[in-house]
C-alpha positions as CSV (number, residue, x, y, z in Angstrom):
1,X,36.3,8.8,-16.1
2,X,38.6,6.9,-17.8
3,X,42.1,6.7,-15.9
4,X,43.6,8.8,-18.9
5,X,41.2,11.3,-17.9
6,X,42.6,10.8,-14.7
7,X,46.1,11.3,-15.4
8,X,45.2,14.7,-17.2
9,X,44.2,16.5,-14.0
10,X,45.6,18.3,-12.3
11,X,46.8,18.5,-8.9
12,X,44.4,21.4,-8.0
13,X,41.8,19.9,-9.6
14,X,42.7,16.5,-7.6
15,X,42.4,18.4,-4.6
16,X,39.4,20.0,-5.1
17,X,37.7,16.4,-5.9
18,X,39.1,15.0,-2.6
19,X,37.8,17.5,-0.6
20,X,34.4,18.0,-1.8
21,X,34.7,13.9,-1.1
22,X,36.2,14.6,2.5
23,X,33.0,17.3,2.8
24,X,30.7,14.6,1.9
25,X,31.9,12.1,4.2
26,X,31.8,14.2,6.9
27,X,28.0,15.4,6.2
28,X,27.4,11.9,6.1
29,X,29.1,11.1,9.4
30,X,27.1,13.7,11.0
31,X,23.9,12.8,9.3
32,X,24.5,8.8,10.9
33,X,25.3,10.3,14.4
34,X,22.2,12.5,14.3
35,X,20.4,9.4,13.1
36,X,22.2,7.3,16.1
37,X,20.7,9.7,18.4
38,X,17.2,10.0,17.7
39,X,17.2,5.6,17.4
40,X,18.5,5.8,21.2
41,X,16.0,8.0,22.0
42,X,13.2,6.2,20.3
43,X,14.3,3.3,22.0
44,X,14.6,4.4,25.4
45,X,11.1,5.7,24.7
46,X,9.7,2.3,23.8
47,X,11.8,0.4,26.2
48,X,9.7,2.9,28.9
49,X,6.6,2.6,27.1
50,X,7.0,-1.5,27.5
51,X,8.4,-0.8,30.9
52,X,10.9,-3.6,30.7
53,X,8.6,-6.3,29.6
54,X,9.6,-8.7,26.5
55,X,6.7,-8.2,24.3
56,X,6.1,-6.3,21.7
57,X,4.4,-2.6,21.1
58,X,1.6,-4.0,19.8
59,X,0.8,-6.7,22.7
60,X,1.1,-3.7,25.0
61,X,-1.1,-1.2,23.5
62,X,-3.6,-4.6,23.2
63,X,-3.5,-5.0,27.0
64,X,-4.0,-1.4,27.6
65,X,-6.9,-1.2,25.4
66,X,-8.1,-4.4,27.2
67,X,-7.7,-2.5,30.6
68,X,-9.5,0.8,28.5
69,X,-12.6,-1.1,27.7
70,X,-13.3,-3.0,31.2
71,X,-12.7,0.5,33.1
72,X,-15.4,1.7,30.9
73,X,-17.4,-1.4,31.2
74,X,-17.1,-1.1,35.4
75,X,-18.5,2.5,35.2
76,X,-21.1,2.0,33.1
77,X,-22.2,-0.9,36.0
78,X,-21.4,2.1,38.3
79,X,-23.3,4.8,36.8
80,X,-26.2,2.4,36.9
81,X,-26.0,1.1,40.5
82,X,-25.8,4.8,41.1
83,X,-29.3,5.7,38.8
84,X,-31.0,2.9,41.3
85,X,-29.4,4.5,44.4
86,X,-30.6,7.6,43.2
87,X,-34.2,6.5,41.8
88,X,-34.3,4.7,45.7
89,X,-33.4,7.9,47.9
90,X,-36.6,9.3,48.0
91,X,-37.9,5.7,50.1
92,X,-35.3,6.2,52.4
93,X,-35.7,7.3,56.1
94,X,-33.3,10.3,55.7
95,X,-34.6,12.7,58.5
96,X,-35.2,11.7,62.2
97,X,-36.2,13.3,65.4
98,X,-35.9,12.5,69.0
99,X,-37.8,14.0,71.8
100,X,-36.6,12.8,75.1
101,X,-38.6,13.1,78.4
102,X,-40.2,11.5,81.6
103,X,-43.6,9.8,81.2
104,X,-44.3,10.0,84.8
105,X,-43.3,12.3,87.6
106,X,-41.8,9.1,90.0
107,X,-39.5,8.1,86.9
108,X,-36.4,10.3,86.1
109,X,-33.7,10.1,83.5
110,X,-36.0,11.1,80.7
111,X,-35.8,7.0,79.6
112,X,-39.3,7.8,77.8
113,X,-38.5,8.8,73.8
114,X,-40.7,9.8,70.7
115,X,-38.5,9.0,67.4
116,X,-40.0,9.9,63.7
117,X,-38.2,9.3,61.1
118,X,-39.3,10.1,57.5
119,X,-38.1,10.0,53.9
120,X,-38.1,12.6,51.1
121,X,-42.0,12.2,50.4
122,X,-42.4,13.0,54.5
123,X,-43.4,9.6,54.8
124,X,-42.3,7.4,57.7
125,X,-43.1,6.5,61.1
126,X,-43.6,7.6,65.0
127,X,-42.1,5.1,67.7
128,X,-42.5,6.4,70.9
129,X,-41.4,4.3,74.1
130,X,-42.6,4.6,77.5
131,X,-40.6,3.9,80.6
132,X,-42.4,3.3,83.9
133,X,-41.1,1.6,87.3
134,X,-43.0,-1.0,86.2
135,X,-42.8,-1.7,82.4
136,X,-41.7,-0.1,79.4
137,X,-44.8,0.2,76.4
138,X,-43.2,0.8,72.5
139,X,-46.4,2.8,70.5
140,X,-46.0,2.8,66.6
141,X,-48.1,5.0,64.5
142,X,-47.3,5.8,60.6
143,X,-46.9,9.1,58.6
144,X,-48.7,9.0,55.0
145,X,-47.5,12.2,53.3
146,X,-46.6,14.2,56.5
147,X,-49.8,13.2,58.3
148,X,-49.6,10.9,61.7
149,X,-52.4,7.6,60.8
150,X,-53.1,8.6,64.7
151,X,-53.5,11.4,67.1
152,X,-49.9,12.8,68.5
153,X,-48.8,13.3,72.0
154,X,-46.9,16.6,72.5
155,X,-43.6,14.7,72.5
156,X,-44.5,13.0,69.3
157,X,-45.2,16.7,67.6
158,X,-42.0,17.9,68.7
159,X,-39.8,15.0,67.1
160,X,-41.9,15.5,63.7
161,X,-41.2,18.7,64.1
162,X,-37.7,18.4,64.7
163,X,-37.8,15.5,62.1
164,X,-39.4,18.4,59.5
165,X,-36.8,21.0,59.8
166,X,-33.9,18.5,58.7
């Protein structure tokens, strides 16, 4: 408008003009302190996600990948130390028996012993100790499959049979 345009208005009109200005101001005042609002959020937000370090989003999110892949690197490692443990159990000596008792009548304190111990397969062994006044004798015989190599006492039954019901 020209400023004879202007001058041809009239005060009404001039009022009306100024306060559809003073409504636009004020929308955009309110606009900028919503906008304000959401920027300190957003930025308390990052400033947690950076947790008060200097560097940037993008160096953080890099070191937190980095920690990502060599967590999943140490479980793979894990879950296959874990296969071999696994693959391994069945050799282990995971059931035992003990019979206790006295060899001899003159010797007390049941300090004679029959121990088997055998894995998943029911292989394994038979140590059986005998105390005397005299001397103490350690007998070894092996199990192949649940079967003794040798001929068991009645001690040596019990502990397998113990050793078998584990």
């Amino acid at each position: 408008m020209t400023q004879n345009a202007l001058m041809h208005l009239t005060t009404q009109q001039l009022s009306s003009i100024l306060a559809i200005m003073a409504g636009a101001i004020v929308i955009l005042l309110l606009g900028m302190i919503i906008s304000l609002v959401r920027i300190n959020r957003l930025s308390s937000r990052l400033k947690t996600l950076l947790r008060g370090s200097s560097t940037d989003l993008e160096a953080v999110l890099n070191d937190h990948m980095n920690t990502v892949d060599a967590t999943v690197h140490r479980m793979e490692l894990l879950e296959q130390a874990v296969a071999i443990l696994q693959a391994k159990q069945p050799l282990c000596l995971r059931y035992g028996g003990l019979e206790r008792y006295d060899a001899f009548q003159d010797v007390g304190g049941q300090q004679s012993f029959s121990l088997v111990l055998l894995d998943e397969r029911g292989d394994g062994l038979v140590m059986s100790s005998v105390h005397s006044r005299s001397d103490v004798r350690v007998y070894a015989k092996s199990i192949q499959n649940g079967q003794p190599s040798h001929k068991l006492s009645g001690e040596e039954q019990k502990a397998l049979a113990a050793a078998r019901a584990r």
